[in-house]
C-alpha positions as CSV (number, residue, x, y, z in Angstrom):
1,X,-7.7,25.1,2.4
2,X,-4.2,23.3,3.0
3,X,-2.5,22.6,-0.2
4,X,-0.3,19.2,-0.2
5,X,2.8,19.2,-3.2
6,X,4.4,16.1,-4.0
7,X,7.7,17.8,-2.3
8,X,5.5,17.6,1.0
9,X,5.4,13.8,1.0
10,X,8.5,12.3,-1.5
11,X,11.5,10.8,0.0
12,X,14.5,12.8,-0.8
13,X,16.8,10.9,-3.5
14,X,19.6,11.2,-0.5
15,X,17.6,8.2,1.2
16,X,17.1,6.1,-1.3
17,X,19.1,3.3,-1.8
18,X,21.2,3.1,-5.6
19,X,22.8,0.7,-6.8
20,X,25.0,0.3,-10.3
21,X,23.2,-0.9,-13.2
22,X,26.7,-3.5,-13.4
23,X,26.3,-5.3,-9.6
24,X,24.4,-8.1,-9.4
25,X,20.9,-9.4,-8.2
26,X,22.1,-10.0,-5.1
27,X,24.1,-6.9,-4.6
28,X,21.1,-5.2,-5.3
29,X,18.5,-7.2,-2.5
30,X,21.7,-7.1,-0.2
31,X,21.6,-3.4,-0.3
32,X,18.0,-3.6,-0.1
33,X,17.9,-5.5,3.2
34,X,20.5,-3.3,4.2
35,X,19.0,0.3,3.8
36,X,15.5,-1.8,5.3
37,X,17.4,-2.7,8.4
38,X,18.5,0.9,9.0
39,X,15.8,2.5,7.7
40,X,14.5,5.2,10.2
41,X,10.9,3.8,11.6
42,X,9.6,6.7,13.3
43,X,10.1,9.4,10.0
44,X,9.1,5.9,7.6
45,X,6.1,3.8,8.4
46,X,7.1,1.5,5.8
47,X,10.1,-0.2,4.3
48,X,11.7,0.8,0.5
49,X,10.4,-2.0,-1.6
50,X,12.7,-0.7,-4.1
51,X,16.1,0.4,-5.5
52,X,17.1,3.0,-7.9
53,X,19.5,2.0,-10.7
54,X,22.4,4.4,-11.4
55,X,24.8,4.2,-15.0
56,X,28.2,5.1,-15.5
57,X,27.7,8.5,-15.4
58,X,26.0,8.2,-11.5
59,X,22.5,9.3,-13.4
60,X,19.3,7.2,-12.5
61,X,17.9,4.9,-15.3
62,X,15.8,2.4,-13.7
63,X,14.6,0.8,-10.5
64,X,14.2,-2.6,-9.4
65,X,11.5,-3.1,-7.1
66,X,10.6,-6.2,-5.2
67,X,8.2,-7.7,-8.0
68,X,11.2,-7.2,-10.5
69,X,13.1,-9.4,-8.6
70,X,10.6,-12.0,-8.9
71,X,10.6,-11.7,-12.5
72,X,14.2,-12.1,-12.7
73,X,13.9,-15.4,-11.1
74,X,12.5,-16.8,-14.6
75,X,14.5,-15.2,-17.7
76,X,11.1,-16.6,-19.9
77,X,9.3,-13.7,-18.5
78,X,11.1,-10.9,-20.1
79,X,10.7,-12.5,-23.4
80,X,6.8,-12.8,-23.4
81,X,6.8,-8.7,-22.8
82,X,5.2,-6.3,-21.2
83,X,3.5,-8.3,-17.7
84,X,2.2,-5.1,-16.4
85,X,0.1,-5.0,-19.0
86,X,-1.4,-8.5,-19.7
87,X,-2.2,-8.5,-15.8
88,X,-4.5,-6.1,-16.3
89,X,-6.1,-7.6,-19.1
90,X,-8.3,-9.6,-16.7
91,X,-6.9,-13.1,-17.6
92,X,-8.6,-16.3,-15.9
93,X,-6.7,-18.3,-13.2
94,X,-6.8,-21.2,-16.0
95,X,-5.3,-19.4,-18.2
96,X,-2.3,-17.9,-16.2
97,X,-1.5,-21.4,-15.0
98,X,-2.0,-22.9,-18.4
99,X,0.9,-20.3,-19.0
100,X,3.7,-22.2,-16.5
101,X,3.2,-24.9,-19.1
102,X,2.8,-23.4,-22.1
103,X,6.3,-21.2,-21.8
104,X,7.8,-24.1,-19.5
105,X,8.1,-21.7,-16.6
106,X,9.6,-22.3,-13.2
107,X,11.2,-25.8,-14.5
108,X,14.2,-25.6,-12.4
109,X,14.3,-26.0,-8.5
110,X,13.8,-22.6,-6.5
111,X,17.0,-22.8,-4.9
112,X,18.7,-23.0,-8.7
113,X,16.3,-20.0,-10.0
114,X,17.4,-18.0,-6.7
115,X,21.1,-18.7,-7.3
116,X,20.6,-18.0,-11.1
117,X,18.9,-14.5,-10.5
118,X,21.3,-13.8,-7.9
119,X,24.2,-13.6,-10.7
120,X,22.5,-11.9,-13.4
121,X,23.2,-7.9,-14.1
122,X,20.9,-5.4,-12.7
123,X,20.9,-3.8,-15.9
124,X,19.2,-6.7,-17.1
125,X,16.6,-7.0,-14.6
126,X,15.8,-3.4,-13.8
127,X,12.5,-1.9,-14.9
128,X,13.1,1.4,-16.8
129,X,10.0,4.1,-16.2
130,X,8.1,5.4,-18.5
131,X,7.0,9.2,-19.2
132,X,3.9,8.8,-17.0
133,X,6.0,7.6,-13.6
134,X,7.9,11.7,-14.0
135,X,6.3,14.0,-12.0
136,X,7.5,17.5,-10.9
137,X,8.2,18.7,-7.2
138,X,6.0,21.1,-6.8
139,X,2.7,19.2,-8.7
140,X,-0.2,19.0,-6.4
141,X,-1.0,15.4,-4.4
142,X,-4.3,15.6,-6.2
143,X,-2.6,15.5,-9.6
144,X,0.1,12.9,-8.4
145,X,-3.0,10.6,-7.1
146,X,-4.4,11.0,-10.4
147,X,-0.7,9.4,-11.5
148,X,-0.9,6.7,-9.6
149,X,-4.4,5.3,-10.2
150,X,-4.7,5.8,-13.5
151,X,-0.7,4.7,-13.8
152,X,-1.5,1.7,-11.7
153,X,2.3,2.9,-10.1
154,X,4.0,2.1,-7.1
155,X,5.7,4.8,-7.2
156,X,7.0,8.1,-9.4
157,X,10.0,9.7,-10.0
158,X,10.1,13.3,-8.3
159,X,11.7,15.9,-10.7
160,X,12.6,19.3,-10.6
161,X,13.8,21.2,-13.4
162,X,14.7,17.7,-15.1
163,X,16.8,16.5,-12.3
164,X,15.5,13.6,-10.2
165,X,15.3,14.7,-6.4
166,X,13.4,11.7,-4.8
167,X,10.7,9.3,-4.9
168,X,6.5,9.3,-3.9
169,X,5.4,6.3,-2.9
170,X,2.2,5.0,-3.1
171,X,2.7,3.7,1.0
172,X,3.3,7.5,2.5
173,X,0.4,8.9,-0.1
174,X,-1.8,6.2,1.2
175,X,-1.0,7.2,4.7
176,X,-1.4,10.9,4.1
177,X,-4.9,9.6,3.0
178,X,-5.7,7.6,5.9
179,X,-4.5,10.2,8.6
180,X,-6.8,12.9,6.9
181,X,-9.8,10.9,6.7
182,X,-9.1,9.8,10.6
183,X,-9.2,13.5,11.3
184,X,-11.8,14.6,9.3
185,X,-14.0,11.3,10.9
186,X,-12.9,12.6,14.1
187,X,-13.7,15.8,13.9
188,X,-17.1,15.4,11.9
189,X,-17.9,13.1,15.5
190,X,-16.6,15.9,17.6
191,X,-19.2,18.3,16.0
């Protein structure tokens, strides 16, 4: 039986894109569209859809991933908390658009709310991850699938001995899962 770790599918920290919690919105999606430009296809299927957010002391506190962004685009949305968790409340279309009015969201032009975003502090606008998105190097994929269902995660932080060494992504698990149930179909047929 062939064990898969989370160290057998992360992405090292060293090829993650950082930024500092002090640059901007726009330094951040600039590095972003940067690191997605270079990124190397044929080791990556898919693209980072997110940033890790480094303090003063060049130590990891956050991320800002792609949704965040979004968020930041309407300062309103921090103040009515937690959106991760009213999403899945299962709310009814009528009432998440009766929510635009309500909290007078998206009033300004896009081109404003891009331009506002764009200046405001990543430190602001990152997303910091809880105890659940942690999960050591050497934990089996099982476990770390486990994490991300019941997590409802994009991602989770890859630790060893309390040091942050890269990322799993939900993408490369999902394609681990795909290629091993194309084999398995494959060779089941074969038989």
């Amino acid at each position: 039986m062939e064990i898969i770790t989370v160290e057998d599918m992360m992405v090292p920290l060293e090829e993650y894109v950082t930024i500092h919690e002090e640059a901007t919105l726009y330094e951040a999606v600039k590095a972003l569209e940067k690191v997605q430009e270079e990124q190397d296809r044929k080791r990556y299927h898919y693209l980072h859809r997110a940033i890790l957010v480094l303090n003063k002391n060049r130590k990891i506190v956050g991320k800002i991933s792609q949704l965040d962004v979004l968020m930041a685009l309407e300062p309103k949305y921090k103040a009515m908390g937690d959106m991760r968790n009213l999403a899945r409340s299962g709310l009814s279309l009528e009432f998440i658009k009766s929510m635009l009015e309500k909290y007078a969201l998206c009033e300004l032009p896009f081109t404003d709310m891009c331009a506002n975003a764009g200046d405001r502090k990543v430190k602001d606008c990152m997303y910091t991850p809880s105890e659940g998105e942690y999960i050591e190097l050497d934990t089996y994929l099982c476990e770390a699938i486990h994490m991300l269902v019941v997590g409802h995660h994009q991602s989770l932080i890859v630790t060893k001995a309390g040091e942050i060494v890269g990322i799993l992504r939900l993408t490369d698990v999902f394609k681990n899962v795909f290629q091993t149930m194309e084999s398995q179909k494959l060779k089941s047929e074969s038989v």
